[in-house]
Structure formats: structure tokens, C-alpha cells
C-alpha positions as CSV (number, residue, x, y, z in Angstrom):
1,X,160.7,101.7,109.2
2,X,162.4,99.5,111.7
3,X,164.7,97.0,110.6
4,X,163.2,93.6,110.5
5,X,164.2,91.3,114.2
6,X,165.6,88.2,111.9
7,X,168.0,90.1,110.7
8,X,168.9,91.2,114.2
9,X,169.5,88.0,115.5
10,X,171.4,85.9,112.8
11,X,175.0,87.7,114.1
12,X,176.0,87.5,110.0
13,X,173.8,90.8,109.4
14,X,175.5,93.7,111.0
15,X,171.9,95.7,112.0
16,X,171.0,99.2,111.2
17,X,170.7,102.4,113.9
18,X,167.3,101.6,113.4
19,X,167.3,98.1,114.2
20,X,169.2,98.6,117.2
21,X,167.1,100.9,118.4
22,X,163.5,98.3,117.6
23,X,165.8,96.3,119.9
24,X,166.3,98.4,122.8
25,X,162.2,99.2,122.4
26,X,161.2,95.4,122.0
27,X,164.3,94.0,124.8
28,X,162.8,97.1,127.6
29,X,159.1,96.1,126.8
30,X,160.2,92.6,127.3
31,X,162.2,93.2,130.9
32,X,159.7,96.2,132.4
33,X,156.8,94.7,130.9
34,X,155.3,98.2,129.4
35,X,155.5,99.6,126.4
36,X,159.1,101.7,124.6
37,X,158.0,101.1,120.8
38,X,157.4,105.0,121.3
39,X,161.4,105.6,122.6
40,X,163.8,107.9,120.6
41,X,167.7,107.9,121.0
42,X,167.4,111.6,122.4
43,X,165.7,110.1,125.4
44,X,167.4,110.0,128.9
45,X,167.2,106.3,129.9
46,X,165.8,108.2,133.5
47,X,162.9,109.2,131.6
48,X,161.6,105.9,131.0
49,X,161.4,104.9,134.6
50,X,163.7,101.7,134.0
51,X,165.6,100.8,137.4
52,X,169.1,99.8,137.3
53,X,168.5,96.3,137.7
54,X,166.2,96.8,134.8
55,X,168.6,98.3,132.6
56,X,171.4,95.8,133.8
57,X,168.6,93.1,132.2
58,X,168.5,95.1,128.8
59,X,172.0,95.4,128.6
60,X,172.3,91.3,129.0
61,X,169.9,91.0,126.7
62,X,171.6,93.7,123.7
63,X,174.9,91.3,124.7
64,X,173.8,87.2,124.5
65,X,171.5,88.7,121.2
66,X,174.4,90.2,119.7
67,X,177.3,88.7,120.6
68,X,179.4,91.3,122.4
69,X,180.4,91.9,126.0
70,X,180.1,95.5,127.4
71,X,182.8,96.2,130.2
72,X,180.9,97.6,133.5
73,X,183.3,100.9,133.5
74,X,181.7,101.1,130.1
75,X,178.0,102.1,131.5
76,X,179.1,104.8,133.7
77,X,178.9,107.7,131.5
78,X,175.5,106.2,130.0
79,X,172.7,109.0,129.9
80,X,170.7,108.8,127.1
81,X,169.7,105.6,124.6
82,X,172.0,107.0,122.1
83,X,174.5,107.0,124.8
84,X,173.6,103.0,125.5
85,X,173.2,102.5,121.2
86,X,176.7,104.2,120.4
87,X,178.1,102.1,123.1
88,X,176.6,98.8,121.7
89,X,177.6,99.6,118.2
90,X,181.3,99.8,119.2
91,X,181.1,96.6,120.5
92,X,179.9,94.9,117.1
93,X,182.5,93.7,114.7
């Protein structure tokens, strides 16, 4: 069961794997307009047909909801969600 999205935005909850992940699915839906409710962290971000600009919007998005900056030099190695989820949970205090 996904984490609950109020908990996600109050920056006082630190959220679960989980909830990060139902924020990935619900923040790409938003930006590509189709639906990643059915996305796992083993998927390469290629696989779900997301252009970089795209991605570049999800990744704004993760940051101004959670309150963290991800440096540039940071995204390179970025294949997979879990790549993109670890990277966001180092960023999170």
C-alpha cells in the first residue's frame, strides 16, 4: 500500500520507499499525461517513453515537493527509477 500523498507533502514526515515511489507514478502521470501507477523501481526510466525534458519536469517536481536540490552532474549515471529514488532519498534530511 502506497504511502498516503499528505504525508508526502508536509516536508515534517520523512516519506517511505513506497511513497516516493506513488510520487514518481503520480508526478510522471501528471508531466506525460499517461498513466505510471503500474511503474516498479526495477524499471529503466527508457522504458517508459519519458523524454528528457520530461524527466527534467519530474525531477523539478520530486525537488519544489520535497525540498531538496539535485545537482545536474547528479543525473548522469541515472538508469533506472531506483536509480532516480536512491538519488532523491540522499537529498532528504
Amino acid at each position: 500500500m502506497h504511502a498516503p500523498m499528505q504525508t508526502l507533502d508536509t516536508g515534517d514526515v520523512k516519506p517511505t520507499r513506497d511513497g516516493l515511489l506513488a510520487m514518481f507514478c503520480e508526478t510522471a502521470s501528471e508531466v506525460v499525461e499517461k498513466d505510471y501507477h503500474h511503474v516498479v523501481e526495477s524499471m529503466a526510466i527508457s522504458e517508459l517513453a519519458i523524454d528528457s525534458l520530461g524527466i527534467l519536469e519530474i525531477i523539478g517536481s520530486l525537488e519544489r515537493r520535497l525540498r531538496i536540490q539535485i545537482p545536474d552532474e547528479s543525473l548522469s549515471g541515472i538508469q533506472t527509477v531506483r536509480d532516480l529514488l536512491d538519488e532523491v532519498e540522499r537529498r532528504i534530511p
